[in-house]
N, C-alpha and C positions, 0 to 999 in steps of 0.2 A: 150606443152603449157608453156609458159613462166609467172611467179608470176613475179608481177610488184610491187614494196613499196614505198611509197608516198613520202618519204624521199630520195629516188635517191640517194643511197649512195655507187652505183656502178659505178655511172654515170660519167666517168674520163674527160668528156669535161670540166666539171666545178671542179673548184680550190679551193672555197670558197663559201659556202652557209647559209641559216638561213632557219630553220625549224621550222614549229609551225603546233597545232594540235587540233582541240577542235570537240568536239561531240554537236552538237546542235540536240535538241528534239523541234521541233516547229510545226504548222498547215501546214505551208508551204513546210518544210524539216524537214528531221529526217536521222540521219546518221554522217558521222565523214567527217570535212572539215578539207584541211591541205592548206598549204601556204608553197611555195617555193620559197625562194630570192634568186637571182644568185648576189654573192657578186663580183666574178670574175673567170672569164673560159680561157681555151685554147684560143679557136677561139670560133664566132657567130654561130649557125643553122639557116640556111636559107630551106626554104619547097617550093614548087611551087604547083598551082593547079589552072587548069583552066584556065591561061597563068597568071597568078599574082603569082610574086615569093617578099615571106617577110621575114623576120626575126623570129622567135621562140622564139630564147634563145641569150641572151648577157648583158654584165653587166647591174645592177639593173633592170632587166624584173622579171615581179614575176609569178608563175604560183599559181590560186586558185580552189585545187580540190576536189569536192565533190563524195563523197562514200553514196549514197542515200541506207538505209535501204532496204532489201527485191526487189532491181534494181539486174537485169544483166548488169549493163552499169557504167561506172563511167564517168562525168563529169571535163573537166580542160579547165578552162577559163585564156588564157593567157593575162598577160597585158606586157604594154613596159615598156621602164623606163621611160616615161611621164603620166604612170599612166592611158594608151590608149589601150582598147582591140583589141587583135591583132586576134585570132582567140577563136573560141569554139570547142574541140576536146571530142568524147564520144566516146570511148572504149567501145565495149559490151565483157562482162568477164560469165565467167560459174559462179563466188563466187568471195565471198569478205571477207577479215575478220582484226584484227587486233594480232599484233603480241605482244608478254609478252612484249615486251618494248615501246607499245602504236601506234606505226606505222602502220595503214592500208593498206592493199594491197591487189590486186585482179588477177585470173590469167584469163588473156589474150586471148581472143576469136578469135582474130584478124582483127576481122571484124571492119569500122571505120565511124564514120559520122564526117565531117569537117563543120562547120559554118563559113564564113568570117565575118569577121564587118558589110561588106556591102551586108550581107542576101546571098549568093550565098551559094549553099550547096552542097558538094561534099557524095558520099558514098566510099569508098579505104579499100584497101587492101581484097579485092573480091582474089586476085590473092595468099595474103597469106591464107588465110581462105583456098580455095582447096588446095595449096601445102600440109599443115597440115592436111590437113583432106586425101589424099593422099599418103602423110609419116606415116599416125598413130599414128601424133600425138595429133588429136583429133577423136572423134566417131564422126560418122553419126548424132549421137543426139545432141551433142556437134554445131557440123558444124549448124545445124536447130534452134538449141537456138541463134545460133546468128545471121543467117538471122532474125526471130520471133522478137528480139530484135530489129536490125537495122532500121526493118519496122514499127518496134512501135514507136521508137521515131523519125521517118522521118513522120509517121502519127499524133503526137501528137506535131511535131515543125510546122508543114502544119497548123493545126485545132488551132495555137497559145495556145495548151496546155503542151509547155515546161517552167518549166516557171524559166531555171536557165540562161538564156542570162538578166535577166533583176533583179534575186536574185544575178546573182556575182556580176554585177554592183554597186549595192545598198550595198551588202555586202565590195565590195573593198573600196567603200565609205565612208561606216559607221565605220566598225571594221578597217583601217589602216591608218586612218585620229582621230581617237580618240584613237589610242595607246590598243585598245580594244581584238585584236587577241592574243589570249594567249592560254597554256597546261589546259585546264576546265578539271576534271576528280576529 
């Protein structure tokens, strides 16, 4: 199982970044949001799925990702550098937590739900999930928590009760156009 930090600071594509981290308690969310700005990288990632292949990461794209409370899943809403959502990516993870130096992270289920802009929705990495559950490097219960998961939020983005395609938006809006995204703690 791989622990993933919201801070990507293993991440060697990228040259140059800006990290921010805040904890919102709200009716809506509750849990710890971070911001990732790609100052400057190597080279671009490019993803494909479903015969549409975009971009991920490349200068000024920021990625905005939430760690929802008491969730097996973590949320990351990428934008470009025009400030234009490019994809919605949800991790479903076993735990989540934050580490002494404020950094959130979660480890890795591998199991994956893809959202494009334009509504089309993939579920991936079905093929990591068994390898790992295969190698040992997850249990049986493990591997079942994250199907359990996948299906929840593929039933609750169906029934239009997700409701972070329309929070990151508002949020990339509000909190990065008023200078407002800061270290809260």
């Amino acid at each position: 199982m791989k622990r993933k930090f919201g801070d990507r600071a293993n991440w060697r594509r990228i040259t140059n970044r800006k990290f921010a981290c805040r904890y919102v308690e709200s009716d809506a969310f509750t849990g710890y949001v971070t911001l990732y700005t790609i100052l400057s990288l190597k080279e671009p990632l490019w993803k494909s799925y479903g015969g549409h292949t975009f971009c991920i990461a490349d200068k000024g794209y920021s990625w905005l990702q939430y760690y929802p409370k008491g969730e097996h899943y973590v949320v990351t809403a990428m934008f470009d550098n025009r400030e234009q959502i490019v994809e919605w990516y949800i991790d479903t993870c076993r735990n989540q937590g934050v580490t002494d130096q404020g950094v959130p992270w979660f480890d890795d289920l591998y199991l994956d739900v893809v959202v494009l802009k334009n509504g089309e929705i993939f579920l991936v990495d079905e093929d990591e999930l068994e390898e790992a559950l295969q190698r040992g490097h997850i249990s049986t219960q493990e591997a079942e928590l994250a199907n359990r998961t996948a299906a929840d939020v593929l039933h609750r983005i169906d029934a239009h009760m997700f409701p972070y395609f329309k929070m990151s938006l508002k949020h990339r809006a509000e909190w990065f156009h008023n200078g407002d995204f800061k270290r809260d703690r």
